[in-house]
C-alpha positions as CSV (number, residue, x, y, z in Angstrom):
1,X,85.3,66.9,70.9
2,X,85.4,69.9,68.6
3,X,88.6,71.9,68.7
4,X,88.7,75.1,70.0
5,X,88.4,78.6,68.2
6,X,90.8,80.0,70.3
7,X,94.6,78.5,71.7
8,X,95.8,78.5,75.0
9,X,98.1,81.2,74.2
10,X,95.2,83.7,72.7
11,X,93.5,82.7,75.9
12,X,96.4,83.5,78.2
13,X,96.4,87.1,76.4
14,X,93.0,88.0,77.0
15,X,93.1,87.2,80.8
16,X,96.4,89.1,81.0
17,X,95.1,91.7,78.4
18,X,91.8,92.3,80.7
19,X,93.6,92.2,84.3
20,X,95.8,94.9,83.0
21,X,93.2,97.3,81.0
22,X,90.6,96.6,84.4
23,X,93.7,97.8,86.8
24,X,94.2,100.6,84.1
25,X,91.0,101.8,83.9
26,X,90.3,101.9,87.5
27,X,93.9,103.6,88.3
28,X,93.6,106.3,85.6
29,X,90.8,108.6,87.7
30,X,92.9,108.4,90.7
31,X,95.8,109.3,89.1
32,X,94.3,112.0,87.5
33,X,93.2,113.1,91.4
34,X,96.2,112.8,92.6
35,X,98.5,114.8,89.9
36,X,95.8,117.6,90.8
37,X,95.8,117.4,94.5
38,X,99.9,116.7,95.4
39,X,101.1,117.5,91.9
40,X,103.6,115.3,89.9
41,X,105.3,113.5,92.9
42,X,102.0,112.4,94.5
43,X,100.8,110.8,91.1
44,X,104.0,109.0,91.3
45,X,103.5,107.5,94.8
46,X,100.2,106.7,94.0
47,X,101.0,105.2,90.5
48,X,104.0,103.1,93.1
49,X,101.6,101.9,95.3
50,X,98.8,101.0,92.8
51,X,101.2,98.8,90.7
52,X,102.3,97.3,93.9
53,X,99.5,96.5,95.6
54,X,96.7,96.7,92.4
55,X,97.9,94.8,89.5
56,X,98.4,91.7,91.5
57,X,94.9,91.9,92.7
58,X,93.4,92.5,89.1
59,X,96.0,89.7,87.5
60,X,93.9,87.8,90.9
61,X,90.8,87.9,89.7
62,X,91.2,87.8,86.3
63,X,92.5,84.5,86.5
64,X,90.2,83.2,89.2
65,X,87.5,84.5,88.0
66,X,87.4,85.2,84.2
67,X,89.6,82.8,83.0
68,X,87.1,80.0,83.8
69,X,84.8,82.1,82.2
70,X,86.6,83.3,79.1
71,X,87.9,79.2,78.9
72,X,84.3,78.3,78.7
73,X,83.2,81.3,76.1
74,X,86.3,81.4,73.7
75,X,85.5,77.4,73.1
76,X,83.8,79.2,70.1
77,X,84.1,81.7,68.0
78,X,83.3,85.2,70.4
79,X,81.6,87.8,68.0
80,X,81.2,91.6,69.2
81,X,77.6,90.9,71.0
82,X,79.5,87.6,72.7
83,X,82.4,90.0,73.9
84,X,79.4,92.3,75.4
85,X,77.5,89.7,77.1
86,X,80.7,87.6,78.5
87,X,82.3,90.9,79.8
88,X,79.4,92.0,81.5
89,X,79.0,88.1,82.9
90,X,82.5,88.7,84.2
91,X,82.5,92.0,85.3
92,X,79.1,91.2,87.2
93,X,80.5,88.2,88.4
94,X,83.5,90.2,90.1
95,X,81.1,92.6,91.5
96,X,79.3,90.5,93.4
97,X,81.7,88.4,95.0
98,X,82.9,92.0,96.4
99,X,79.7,93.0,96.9
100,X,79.1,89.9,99.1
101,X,82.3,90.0,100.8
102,X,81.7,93.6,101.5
103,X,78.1,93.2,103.0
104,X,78.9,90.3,105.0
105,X,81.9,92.4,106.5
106,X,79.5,95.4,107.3
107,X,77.0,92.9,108.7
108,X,79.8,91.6,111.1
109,X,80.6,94.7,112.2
110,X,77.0,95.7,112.9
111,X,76.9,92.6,115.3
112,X,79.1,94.5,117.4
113,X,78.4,96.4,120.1
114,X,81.6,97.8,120.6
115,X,82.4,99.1,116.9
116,X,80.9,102.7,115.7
117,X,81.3,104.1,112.7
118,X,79.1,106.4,109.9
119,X,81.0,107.0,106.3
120,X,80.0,110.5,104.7
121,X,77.8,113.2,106.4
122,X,74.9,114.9,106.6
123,X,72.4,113.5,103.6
124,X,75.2,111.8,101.6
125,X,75.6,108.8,104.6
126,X,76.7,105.6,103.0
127,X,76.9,103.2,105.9
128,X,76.0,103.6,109.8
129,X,77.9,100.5,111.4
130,X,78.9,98.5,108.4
131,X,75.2,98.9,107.0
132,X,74.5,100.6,104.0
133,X,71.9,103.1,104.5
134,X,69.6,104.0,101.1
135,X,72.1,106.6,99.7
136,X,75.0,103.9,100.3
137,X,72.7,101.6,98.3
138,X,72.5,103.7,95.6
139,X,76.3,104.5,95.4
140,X,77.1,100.7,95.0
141,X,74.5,100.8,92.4
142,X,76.2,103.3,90.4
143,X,79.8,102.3,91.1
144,X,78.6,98.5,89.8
145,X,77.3,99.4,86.7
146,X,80.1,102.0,86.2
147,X,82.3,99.0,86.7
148,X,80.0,96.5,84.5
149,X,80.5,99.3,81.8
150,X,84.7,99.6,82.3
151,X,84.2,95.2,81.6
152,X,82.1,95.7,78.9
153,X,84.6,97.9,77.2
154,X,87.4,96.1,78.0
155,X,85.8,93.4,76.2
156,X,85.5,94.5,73.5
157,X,89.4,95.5,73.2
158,X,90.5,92.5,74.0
159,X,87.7,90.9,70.9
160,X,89.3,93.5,69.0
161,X,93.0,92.4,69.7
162,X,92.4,88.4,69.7
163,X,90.3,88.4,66.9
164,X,87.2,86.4,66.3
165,X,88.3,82.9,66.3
166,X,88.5,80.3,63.9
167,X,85.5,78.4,62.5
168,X,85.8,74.8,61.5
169,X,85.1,76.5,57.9
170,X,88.1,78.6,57.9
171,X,90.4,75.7,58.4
């Protein structure tokens, strides 16, 4: 078996390097909301609550999702179209497992009779009883490929900060 370009440890960094630039770079905006809308003291309670409750879940799914991943891709040397193509694979690959777990929820709640609800109003409806209506649709479109662009770039960070691996010829 060939030996890897990259060691545990350089491994280990880019998970942890990608959980915490993906929590970073979808905290930032709302951050940014909130110093405008409550001022200082509401960006700090939402920066409290985002650290609590958000870096654990992007550590989550860094390491149960794009760790296998990034173990599988950094078995060789990861040049800057690698770092593209694996960090939209992983960034995809978060998106639809929320994407599934998000339409099977809304299906659910379609199923019953008992539960009513409509997100947004007038033309900008997104979802009528847990189904997405075309506009809703189109959102999730634009939010996933907003999101496959953030895991693109952060790809290319972390390529920047590992490095691109050792070659059996540079050893």
């Amino acid at each position: 078996m060939a030996d890897p370009a990259y060691s545990k440890k350089e491994i280990r960094r880019a998970v942890n390097l990608s959980a915490f630039l993906g929590w970073l770079a979808i905290t930032f905006p709302f951050l940014w909301l909130a110093l405008g809308a409550s001022g200082f003291a509401g960006m700090l309670a939402y920066l409290f609550y985002a650290s609590i409750f958000g870096l654990p879940l992007a550590f989550a799914l860094c390491w149960l999702v794009g760790r296998p991943i990034l173990g599988f891709a950094m078995k060789a040397p990861v040049s800057w179209g690698k770092a593209v193509l694996w960090g939209a694979v992983i960034s995809t690959t978060i998106a639809g497992i929320t994407i599934a777990i998000g339409r099977y929820r809304g299906w659910r709640q379609s199923l019953d009779d008992r539960f009513y609800s409509r997100l947004g109003g007038g033309d900008n409806v997104q979802s009528i009883d847990g189904i997405l209506t075309l506009y809703g649709w189109q959102v999730l479109a634009q939010n996933t490929a907003l999101f496959v662009a953030l895991g693109v770039a952060i790809a290319l960070i972390v390529r920047w900060h590992i490095g691109p691996g050792h070659s059996k010829l540079e050893r």
